[in-house]
C-alpha positions in Angstrom: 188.2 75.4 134.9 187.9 77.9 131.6 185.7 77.2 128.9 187.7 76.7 125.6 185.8 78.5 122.8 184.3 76.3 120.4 184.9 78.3 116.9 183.1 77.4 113.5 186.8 77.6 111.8 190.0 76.1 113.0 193.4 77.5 111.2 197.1 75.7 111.4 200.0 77.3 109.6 202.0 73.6 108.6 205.9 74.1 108.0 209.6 73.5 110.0 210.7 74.7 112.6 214.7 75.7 113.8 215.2 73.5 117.3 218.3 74.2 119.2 220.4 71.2 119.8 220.6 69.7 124.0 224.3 70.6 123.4 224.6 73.8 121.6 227.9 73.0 120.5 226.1 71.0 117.6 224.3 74.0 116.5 220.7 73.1 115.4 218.2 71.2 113.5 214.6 71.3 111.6 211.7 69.5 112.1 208.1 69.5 110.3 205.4 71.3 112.8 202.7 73.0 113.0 201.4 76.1 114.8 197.5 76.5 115.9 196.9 80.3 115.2 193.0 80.4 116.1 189.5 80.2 115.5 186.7 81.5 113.8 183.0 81.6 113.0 183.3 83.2 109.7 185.3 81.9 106.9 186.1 85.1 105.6 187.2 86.3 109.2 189.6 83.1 109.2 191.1 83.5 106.5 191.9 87.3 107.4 193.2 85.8 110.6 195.7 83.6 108.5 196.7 86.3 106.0 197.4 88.9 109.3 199.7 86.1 110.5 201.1 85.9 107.3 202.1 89.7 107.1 203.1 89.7 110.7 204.7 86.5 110.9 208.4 87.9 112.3 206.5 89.0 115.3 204.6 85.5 116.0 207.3 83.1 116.5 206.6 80.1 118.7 208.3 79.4 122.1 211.0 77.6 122.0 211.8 77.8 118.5 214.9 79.5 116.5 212.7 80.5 113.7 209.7 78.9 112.2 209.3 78.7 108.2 205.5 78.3 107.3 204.8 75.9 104.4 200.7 76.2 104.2 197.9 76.9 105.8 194.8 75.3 106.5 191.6 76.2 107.8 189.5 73.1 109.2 185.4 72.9 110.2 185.1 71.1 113.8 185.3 68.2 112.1 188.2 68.6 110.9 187.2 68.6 107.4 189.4 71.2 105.2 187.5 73.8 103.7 189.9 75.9 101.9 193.8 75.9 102.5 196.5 78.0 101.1 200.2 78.3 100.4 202.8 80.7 101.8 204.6 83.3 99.8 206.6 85.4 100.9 204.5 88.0 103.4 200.7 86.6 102.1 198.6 83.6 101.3 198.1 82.0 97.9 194.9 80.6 98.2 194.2 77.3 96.4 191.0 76.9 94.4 189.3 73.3 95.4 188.4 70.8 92.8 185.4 71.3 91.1 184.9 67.3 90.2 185.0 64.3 91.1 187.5 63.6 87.6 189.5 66.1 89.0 189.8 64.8 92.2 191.1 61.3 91.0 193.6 63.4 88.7 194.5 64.8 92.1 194.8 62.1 94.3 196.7 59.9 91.7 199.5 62.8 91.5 199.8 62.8 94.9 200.1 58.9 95.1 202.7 59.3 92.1 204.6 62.2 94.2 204.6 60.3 97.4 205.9 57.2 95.8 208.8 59.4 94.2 209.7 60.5 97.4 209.6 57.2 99.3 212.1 55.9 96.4 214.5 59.0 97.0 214.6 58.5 100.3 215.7 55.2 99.9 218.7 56.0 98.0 219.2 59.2 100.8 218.2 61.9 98.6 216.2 63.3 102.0 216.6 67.2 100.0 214.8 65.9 97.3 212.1 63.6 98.8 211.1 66.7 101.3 210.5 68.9 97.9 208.5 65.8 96.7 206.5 65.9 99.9 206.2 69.4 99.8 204.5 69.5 96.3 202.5 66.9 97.2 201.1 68.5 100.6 200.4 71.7 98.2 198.0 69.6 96.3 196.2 68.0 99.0 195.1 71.4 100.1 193.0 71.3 96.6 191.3 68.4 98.4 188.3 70.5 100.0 185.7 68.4 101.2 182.9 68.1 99.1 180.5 69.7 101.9 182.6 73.1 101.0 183.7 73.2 97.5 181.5 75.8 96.8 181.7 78.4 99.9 185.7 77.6 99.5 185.7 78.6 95.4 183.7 82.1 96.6 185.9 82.2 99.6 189.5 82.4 97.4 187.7 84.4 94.7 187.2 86.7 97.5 190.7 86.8 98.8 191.7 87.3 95.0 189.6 90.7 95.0 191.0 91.5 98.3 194.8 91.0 97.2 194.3 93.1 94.5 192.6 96.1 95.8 195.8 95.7 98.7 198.0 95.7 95.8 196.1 99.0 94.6 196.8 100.6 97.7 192.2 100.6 98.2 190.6 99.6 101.2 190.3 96.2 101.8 188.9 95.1 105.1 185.2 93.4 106.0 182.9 96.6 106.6 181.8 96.1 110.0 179.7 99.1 109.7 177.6 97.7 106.7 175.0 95.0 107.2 176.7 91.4 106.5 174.7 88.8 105.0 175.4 85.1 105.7 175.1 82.3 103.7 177.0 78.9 103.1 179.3 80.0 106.1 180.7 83.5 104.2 179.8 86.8 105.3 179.1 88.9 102.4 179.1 93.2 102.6 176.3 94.7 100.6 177.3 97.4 98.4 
């Protein structure tokens, strides 16, 4: 029997997928899913995992599937706790800053409450187009949710990914140095300059 590796950092890209009809004389039909791209023991290496997948997406389709249309992205500790989650756009990752307070967080959670409600009541009257969207916005701010464990690492984390997005934008390097020392601390590996 193979050993499954245990990582620090679990990421799931979260969005539909294109099923083929038993009868393909009916064509097709979505569904809500979910794909497991990995693990890792960095948070700054999982996040790089998520945004590779992001800019090579066309290549990664899942078996079985027409085409797959990724929504968000979360990256998980063991415990299943999120610590930092993002949202897709187009070919990268819009990372979503956590809540800094527990004020905030209420704000949060009662928008999402407010949202979810909204959607139950459209689909109701069979608006399903509209109560998805509702979903959808709601599921964005849920990844703003970080647990309180990670607020901090996760704000440093998409600060980083900011930096990262813009010196790719700038056409500068923008990897992890491997051949520079990296310090750890609070689960991010940081490069000394």
């Amino acid at each position: 029997m193979s050993q499954i590796p245990l990582y620090r950092f679990r990421i799931t890209c979260h969005g539909r997928s294109e099923l083929p009809e038993d009868d393909p004389i009916y064509g097709t039909w979505w569904a809500r899913s979910f794909i497991h791209l990995g693990g890792a023991d960095q948070l700054t290496d999982a996040m790089l995992l998520a945004e590779r997948y992001a800019s090579e997406r066309e290549s990664c389709q899942p078996e079985g599937v027409l085409r797959f249309s990724p929504h968000r992205v979360l990256i998980q500790d063991p415990r299943m706790w999120l610590v930092v989650g993002g949202r897709f756009e187009d070919e990268r990752i819009g990372w979503l800053a956590p809540v800094a307070s527990v004020d905030e967080t209420a704000r949060v959670r009662t928008e999402i409450r407010r949202l979810r409600g909204e959607a139950s009541f459209e689909r109701g009257w069979d608006n399903y187009s509209t109560a998805d969207s509702l979903d959808s916005h709601a599921d964005l701010l849920e990844l703003h949710l970080v647990d309180p464990t990670w607020r901090a690492p996760a704000a440093l984390a998409v600060l980083s990914a900011k930096y990262r997005a813009g010196f790719r934008q700038a056409g500068l390097p923008h990897e992890v140095s491997k051949a520079r020392p990296v310090i750890e601390a609070w689960g991010l590996s940081y490069v000394t300059i």
